[in-house]
N, C-alpha and C positions, 0 to 999 in steps of 0.2 A: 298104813293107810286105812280108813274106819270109812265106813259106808252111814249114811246119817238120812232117819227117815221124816225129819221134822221138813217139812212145810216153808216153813220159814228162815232156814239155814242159809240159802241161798239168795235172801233180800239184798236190796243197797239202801245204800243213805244216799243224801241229795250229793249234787254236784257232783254225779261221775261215781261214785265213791263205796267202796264194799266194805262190808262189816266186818269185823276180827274173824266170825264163825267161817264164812265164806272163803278167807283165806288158807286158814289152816286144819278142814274138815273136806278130805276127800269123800267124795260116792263113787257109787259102779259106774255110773256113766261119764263120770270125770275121768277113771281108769280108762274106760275103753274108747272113749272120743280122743284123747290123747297118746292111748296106744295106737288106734287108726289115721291119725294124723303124724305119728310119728312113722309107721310102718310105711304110708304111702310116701313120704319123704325119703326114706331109703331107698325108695325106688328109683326116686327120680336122682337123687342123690350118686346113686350109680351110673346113670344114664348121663348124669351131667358129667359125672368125671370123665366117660368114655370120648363125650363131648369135648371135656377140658382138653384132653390127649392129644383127640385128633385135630382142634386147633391150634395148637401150638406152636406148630408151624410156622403156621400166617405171622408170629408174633417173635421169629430168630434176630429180625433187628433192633427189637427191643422190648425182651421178656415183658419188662415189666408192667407194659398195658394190657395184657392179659389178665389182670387186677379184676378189670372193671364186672369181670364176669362172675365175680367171685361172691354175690350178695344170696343166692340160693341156697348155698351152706349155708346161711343163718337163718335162714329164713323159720324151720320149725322151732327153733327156741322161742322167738320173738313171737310168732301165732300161736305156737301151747298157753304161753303166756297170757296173751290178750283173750283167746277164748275161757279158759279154764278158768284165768282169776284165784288159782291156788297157790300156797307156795310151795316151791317143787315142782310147779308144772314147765317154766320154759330149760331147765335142768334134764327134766323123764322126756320130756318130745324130743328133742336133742340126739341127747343120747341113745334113744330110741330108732333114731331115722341114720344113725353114725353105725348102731352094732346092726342094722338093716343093711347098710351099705356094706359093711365090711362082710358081712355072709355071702354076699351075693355078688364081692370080688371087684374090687375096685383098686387101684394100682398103687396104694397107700398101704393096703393092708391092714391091720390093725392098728396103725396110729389115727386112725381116723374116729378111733374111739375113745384116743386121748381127747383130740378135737373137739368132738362132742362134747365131752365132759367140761372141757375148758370156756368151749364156747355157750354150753348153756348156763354153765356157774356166771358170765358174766353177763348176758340178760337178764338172769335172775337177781344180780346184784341192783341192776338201777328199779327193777322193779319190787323189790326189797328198800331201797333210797327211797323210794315212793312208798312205801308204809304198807305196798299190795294196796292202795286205796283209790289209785288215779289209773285209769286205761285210757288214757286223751293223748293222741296223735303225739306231743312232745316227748311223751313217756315212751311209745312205740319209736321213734326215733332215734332218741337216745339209748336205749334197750339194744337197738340194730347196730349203734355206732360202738359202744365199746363190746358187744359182742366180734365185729367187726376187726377191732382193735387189738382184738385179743386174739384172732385168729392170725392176724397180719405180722404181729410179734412170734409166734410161733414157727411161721412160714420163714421168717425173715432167720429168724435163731439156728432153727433146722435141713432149711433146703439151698436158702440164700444167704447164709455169711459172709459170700467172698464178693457179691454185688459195692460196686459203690456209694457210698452215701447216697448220693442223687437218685440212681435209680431205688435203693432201698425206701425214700423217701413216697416217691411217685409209686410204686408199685403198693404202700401204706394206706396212701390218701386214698387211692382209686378203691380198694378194699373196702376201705370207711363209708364213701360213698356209695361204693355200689353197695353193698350193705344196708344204708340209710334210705335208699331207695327201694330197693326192691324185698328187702325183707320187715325194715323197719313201716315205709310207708305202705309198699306191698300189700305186709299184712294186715294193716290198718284198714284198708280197701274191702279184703275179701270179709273179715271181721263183718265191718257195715252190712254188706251187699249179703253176707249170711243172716244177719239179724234180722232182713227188711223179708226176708224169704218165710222166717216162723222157726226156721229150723233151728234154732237157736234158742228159743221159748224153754227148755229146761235148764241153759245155763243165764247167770246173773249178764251176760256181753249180749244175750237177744233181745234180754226184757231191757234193757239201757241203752236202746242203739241210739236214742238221740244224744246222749251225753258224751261218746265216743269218739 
């Protein structure tokens, strides 16, 4: 990663849309807004599992709506993503908020930093399909849904092979969506509501919040 002092590295073009430099030129404050958003995602990343655990319970007659809770884990690839606007970022918050969680002991262990990796390789891929040039609520969506998808395939391979189709099914879709909602549109929300604050004035997602 290169640190870059020009002025103008950080522009956009019309329609939403960021320049080659902006994608592929990290700064210091790229690194460390993204290590911070990934670091506080670990945190909460833990808390949620303890969360998942203790509900579980409630969900003995059938696992598999337990799903719907499941959109949080994605949540920092798909916001690395949309704030930072580099490639590699919904990748590093990720995985970053995965080897957070996993230090600080959550019931997974170290597979959860498989997860991360998997899960932010597949955010990263729709907003790579996007050229890194679109951050418009459809892109955040889809970003959230096969990251989503990618996690549901993993669950399903790993913890649940012996479920039934049906439930394998319903426990997928509810992933997707919760997913789609709360990390995809989720992060779309805070995105804005940081832009409209200033806070965001030194990455290209503040100075573009109307395009967003």
């Amino acid at each position: 990663m290169t640190e870059t002092s020009s002025a103008t590295s950080d522009t956009d073009t019309t329609d939403g849309q960021a320049t080659a430099s902006t994608s592929s030129s990290w700064r210091t404050v790229d690194v460390v807004v993204a290590s911070a958003v990934g670091v506080a995602f670990g945190v909460v990343f833990w808390a949620w599992g303890t969360l998942w655990q203790t509900a579980s319970a409630a969900f003995t007659a059938f696992p598999p709506a337990q799903g719907f809770m499941y959109g949080v884990w994605l949540a920092p690839g798909v916001l690395g993503g949309l704030l930072i606007r580099k490639r590699g970022a919904a990748i590093y918050t990720e995985l970053v908020a995965a080897i957070v969680s996993a230090l600080l002991g959550v019931a997974w262990g170290l597979n959860v930093i498989a997860y991360g990796l998997v899960e932010g390789a597949a955010a990263e891929i729709v907003f790579a399909f996007a050229l890194y040039k679109s951050w418009r609520l459809p892109v955040a969506l889809a970003a959230a849904a096969v990251a989503g998808a990618s996690a549901a395939l993993l669950d399903l391979a790993f913890y649940y092979p012996d479920w039934s189709g049906s439930w394998q099914l319903v426990y997928g879709a509810l992933i997707v969506v919760s997913s789609v909602v709360i990390a995809g549109f989720g992060s779309w929300l805070v995105v804005r509501g940081l832009a409209r604050t200033g806070v965001l004035a030194p990455f290209a997602s503040g100075r573009d919040q109307s395009r967003i």
